[in-house]
C-alpha positions in Angstrom: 0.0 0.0 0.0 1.5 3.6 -0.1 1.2 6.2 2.5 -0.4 9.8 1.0 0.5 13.1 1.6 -2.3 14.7 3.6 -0.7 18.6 3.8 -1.0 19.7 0.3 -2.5 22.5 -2.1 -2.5 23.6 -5.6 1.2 23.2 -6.0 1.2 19.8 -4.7 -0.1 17.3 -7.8 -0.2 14.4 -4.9 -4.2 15.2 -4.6 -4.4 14.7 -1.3 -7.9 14.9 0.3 -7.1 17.8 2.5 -6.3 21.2 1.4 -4.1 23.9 3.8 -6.0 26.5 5.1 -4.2 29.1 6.5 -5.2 31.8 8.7 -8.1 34.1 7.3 -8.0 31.6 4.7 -4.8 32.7 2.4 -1.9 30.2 2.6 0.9 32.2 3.7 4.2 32.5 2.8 5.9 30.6 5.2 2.9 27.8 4.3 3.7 28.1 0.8 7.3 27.6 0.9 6.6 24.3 3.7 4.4 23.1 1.4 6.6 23.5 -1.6 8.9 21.5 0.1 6.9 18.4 1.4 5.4 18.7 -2.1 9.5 18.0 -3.8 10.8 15.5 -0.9 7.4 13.3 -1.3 4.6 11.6 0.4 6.9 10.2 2.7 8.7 13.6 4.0 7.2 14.5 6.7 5.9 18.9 6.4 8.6 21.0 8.2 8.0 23.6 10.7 9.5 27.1 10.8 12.7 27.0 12.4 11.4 29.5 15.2 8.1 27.2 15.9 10.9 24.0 16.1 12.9 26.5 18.4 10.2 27.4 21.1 8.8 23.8 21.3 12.2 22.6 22.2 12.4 25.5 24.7 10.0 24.4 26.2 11.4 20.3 26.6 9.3 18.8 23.6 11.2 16.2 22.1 11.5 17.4 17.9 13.8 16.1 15.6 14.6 17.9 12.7 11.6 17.3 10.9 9.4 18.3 12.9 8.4 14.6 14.9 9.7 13.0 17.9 13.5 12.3 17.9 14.4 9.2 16.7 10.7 8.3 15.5 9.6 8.6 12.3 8.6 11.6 10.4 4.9 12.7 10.3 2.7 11.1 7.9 -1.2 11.7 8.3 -0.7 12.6 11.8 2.2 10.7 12.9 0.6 7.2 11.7 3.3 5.5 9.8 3.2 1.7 10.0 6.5 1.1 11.0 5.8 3.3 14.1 2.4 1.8 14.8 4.5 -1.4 15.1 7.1 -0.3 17.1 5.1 2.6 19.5 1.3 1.8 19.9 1.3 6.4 20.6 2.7 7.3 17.7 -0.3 8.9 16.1 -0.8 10.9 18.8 3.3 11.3 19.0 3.2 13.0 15.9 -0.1 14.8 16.4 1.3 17.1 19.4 4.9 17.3 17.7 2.6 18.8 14.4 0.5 20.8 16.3 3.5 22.3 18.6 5.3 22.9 15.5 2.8 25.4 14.5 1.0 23.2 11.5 -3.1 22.8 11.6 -4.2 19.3 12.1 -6.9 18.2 9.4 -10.4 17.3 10.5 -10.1 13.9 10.5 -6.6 14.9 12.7 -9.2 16.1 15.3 -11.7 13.8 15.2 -9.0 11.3 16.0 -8.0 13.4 18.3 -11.4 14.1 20.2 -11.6 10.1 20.1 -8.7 9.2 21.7 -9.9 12.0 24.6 -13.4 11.5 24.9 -11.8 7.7 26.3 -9.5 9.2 29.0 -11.8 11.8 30.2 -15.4 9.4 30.4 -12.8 7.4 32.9 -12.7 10.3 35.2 -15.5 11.5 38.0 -17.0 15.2 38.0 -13.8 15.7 41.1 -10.4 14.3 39.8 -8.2 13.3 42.7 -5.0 15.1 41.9 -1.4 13.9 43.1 1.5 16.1 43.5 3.8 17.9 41.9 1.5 19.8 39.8 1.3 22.9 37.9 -2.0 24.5 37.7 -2.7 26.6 34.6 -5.6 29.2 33.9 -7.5 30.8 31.3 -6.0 30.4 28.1 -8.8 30.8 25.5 -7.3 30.4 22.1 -3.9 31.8 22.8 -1.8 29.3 21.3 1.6 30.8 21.0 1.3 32.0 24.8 0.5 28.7 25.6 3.8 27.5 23.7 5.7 30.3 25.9 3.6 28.8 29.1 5.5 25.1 28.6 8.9 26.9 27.8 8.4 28.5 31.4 6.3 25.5 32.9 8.5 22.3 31.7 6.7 20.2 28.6 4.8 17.0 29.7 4.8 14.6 31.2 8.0 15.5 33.2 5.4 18.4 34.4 2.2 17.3 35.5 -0.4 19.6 34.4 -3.7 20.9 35.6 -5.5 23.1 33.1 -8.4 25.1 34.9 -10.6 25.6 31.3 -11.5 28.1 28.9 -9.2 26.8 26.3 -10.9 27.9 23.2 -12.8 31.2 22.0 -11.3 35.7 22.2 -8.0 34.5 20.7 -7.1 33.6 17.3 -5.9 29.8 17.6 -8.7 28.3 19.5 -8.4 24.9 17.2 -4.5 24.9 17.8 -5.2 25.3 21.5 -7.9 23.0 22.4 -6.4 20.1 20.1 -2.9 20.3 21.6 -4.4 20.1 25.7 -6.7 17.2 24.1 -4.3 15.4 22.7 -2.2 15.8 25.7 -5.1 14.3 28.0 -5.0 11.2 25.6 -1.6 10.3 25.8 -0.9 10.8 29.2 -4.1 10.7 31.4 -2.5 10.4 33.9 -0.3 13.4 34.0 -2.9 15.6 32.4 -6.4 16.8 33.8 -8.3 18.8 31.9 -11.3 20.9 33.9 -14.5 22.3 32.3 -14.7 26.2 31.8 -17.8 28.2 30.7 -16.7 28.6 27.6 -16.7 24.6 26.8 -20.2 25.4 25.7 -21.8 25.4 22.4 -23.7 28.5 23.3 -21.0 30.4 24.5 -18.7 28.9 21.8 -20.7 30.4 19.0 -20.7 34.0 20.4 -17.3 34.2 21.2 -15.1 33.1 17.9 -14.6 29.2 18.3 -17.3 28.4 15.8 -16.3 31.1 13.4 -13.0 30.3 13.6 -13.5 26.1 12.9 -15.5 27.3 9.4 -12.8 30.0 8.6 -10.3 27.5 8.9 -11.8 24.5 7.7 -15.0 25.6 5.5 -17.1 23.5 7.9 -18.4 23.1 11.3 -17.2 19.6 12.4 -14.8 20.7 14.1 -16.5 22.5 15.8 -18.8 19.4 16.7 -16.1 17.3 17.5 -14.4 19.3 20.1 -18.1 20.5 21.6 -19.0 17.0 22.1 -16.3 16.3 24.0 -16.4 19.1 26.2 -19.5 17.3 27.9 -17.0 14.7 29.6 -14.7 17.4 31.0 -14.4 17.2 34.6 -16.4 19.9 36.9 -13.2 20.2 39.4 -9.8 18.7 41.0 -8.9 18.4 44.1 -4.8 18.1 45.0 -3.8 16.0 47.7 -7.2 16.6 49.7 -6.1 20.0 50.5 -6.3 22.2 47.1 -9.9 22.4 45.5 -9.6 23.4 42.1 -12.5 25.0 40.1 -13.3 27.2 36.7 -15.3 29.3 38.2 -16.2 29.3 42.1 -18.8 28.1 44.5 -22.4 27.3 44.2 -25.2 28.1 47.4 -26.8 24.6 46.6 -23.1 23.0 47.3 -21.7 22.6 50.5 -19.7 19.3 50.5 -17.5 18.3 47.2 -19.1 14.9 48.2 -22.2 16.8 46.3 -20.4 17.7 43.0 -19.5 13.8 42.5 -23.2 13.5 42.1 -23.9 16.1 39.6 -24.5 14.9 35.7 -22.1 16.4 33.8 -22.3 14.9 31.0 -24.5 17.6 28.9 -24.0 21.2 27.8 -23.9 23.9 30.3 -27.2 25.0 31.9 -28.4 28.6 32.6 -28.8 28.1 36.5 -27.8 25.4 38.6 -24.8 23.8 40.6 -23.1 22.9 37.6 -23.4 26.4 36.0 -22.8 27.9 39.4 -18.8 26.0 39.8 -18.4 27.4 36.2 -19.5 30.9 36.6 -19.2 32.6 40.3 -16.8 35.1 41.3 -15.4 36.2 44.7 -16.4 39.2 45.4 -15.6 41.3 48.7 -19.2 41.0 49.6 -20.7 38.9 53.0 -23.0 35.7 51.7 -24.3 35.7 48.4 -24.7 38.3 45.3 -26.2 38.2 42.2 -23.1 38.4 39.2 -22.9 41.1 36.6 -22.4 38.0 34.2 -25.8 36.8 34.4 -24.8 33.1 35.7 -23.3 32.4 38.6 -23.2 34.1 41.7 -20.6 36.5 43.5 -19.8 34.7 46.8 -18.0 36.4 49.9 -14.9 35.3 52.4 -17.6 34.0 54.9 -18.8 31.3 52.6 -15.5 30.9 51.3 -14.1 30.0 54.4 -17.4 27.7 55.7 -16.7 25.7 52.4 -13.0 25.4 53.2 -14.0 23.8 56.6 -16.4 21.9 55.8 -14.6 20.1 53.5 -11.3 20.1 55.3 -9.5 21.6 52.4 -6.9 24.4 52.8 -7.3 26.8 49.4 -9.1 27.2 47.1 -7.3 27.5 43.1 -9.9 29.0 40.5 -9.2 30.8 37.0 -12.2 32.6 35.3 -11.4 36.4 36.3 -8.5 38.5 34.5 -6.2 39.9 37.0 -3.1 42.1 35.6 -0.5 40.5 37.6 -1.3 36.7 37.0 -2.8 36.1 40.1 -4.6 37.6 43.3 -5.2 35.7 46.5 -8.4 36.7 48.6 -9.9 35.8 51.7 -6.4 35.8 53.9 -5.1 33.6 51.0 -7.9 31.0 51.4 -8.5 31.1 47.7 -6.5 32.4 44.5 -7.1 33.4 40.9 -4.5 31.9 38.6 -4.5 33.8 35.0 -2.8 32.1 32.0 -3.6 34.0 29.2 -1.2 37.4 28.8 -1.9 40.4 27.4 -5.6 39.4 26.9 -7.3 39.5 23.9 -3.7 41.1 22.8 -5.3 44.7 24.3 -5.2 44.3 28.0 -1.4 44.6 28.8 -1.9 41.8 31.7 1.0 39.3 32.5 0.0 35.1 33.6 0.8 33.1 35.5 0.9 29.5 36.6 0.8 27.9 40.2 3.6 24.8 40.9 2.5 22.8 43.7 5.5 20.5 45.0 5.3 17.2 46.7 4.7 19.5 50.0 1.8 21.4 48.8 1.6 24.0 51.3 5.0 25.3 49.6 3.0 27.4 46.6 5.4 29.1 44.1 4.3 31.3 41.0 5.7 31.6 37.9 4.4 34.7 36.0 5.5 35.3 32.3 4.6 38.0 28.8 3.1 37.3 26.0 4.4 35.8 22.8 6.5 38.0 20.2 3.7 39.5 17.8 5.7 37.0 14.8 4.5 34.8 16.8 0.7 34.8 16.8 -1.8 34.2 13.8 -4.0 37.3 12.2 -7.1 38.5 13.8 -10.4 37.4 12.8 -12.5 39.8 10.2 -15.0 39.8 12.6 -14.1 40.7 16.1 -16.1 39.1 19.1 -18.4 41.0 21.3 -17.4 42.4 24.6 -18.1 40.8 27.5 -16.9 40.4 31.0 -13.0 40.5 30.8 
């Protein structure tokens, strides 16, 4: 049988089935020239990244060789799925799907369906609270900023040497939602166990088409299936983690109808986020320097003060609480005499706000809590902005 090229346009005469798109739906230079390239060395050459993509994934520990796949394995060949690898590594299609995807080239839809696949298996293993060991290194918002998430692992440590806990809000304000979601997803599949991946309010088909993520899957591959794929899977995400029994980790923040995590394990999670509820609650609420409970500005959720914070912290034994959901300029903010913290991953916010990130590392001692706060991508970096720009809406 013979392996086909699946990264190909007009000047490529290998007719594969899947066509390049690039951002805002020109190939671009850079594109051209890969492309040009794969198209001379072959069906069996794997497509080359830029030398700067190759350059920041190995900052940040991913194992590249030269052509873009992981060293000494094969190049990549319709996502990494070369026989002689299948043989020899039963990962390497996802292998070769994360080294492609770090390496700056957009999957193909059948890419992410495989991907979503492989995901949707690890995550329907998991309960609505995933019991957390550490080290870990808890990340927040990122929503569709790929290249600071590339900048996050340079400063974090790539898995699975670092154990990661992603808080949600992977996709939708930034330009590379698809880039974004499908590298944490594929991530999740390979290594489960080292990877938990937490619900946000954005993992919603509502909110999803609103806020870029569904025009961005048609812009960049003239469909919505992509679209579909990742939404479906975002019903299996877990609601919340909790590290070691003493770190509670949420989206969003507290609900009045939950008193016990005992009560979350019992919530049905699998569906799409409602408008009012205990589930829409841990996804939506805010601390708020208020006593009890407020009605949010957002219209779900509710803002909850340092009283209930602190009841919830003892009856649950628990000793902080880690939550993303709110931009704060520094990275992060503790509250409530550092009973709970907002950790923000996503800098310079919808590339306007001028905000650094941050990540939390929790060691093997997790009252020791250290922060690591870094800038945004260089603007070569990034991707063009949409043509249309999303609404406003709480930052």
């Amino acid at each position: 049988f013979t392996l086909r090229c699946r990264l190909t346009c007009t000047l490529c005469p290998a007719g594969s089935p899947m066509a390049v798109r690039a951002r805002g739906g020109r190939v671009t230079a850079q594109r051209a020239a890969l492309i040009r390239v794969f198209a001379r060395q072959g069906p069996d050459h794997a497509p080359r990244a830029s030398s700067r993509s190759v350059r920041r994934a190995r900052a940040a520990g991913w194992r590249l060789s030269a052509s873009g796949g992981e060293a000494g394995a094969s190049p990549i060949v319709r996502g990494g799925e070369r026989m002689a690898d299948l043989l020899d590594n039963p990962h390497a299609v996802l292998d070769g799907q994360i080294a492609q995807l770090l390496s700056g080239v957009l999957v193909s839809e059948a890419e992410v369906r495989k991907i979503c696949t492989a995901a949707k298996e690890a995550l329907t293993a998991e309960q609505n609270v995933v019991a957390v060991k550490a080290p870990v290194t808890i990340v927040g918002d990122i929503h569709g900023q790929f290249a600071d998430l590339v900048e996050m692992f340079a400063i974090g440590g790539a898995a699975p040497s670092t154990n990661y806990l992603f808080l949600g809000d992977y996709v939708d304000r930034g330009y590379d939602s698809v880039e974004t979601v499908c590298t944490v997803m594929a991530l999740k599949a390979r290594w489960p166990s080292r990877v938990t991946l937490l619900r946000g309010n954005h993992e919603s088909r509502q909110i999803t088409q609103v806020y870029g993520f569904y025009d961005e899957c048609l812009r960049k591959y003239g469909s919505v299936n992509v679209w579909r794929y990742c939404t479906d899977i975002f019903d299996y995400l877990s609601l919340s983690a909790l590290v070691d029994n003493e770190v509670f980790c949420v989206h969003g923040g507290l609900s009045p109808t939950i008193t016990t995590i005992d009560q979350i394990r019992a919530i049905d999670r699998k569906q799409e986020v409602p408008h009012e509820g205990a589930m829409c609650d841990l996804l939506w609420s805010d601390p708020e320097d208020v006593q009890g409970w407020g009605l949010s500005p957002r219209g779900a959720g509710y803002l909850f003060g340092d009283d209930v914070c602190k009841q919830f912290n003892e009856n649950n034994k628990i000793s902080v609480i880690a939550r993303a959901h709110q931009l704060v300029m520094e990275g992060y903010k503790w509250m409530f005499d550092e009973q709970l913290v907002t950790v923000w991953s996503a800098p310079n916010y919808c590339y306007r706000c001028g905000n650094v990130a941050a990540i939390l590392e929790l060691d093997e001692n997790v009252a020791d809590k250290r922060f690591k706060t870094f800038e945004a991508a260089p603007q070569e970096a990034r991707g063009v902005p949409a043509k249309k720009a999303a609404p406003d809406y709480f930052l």
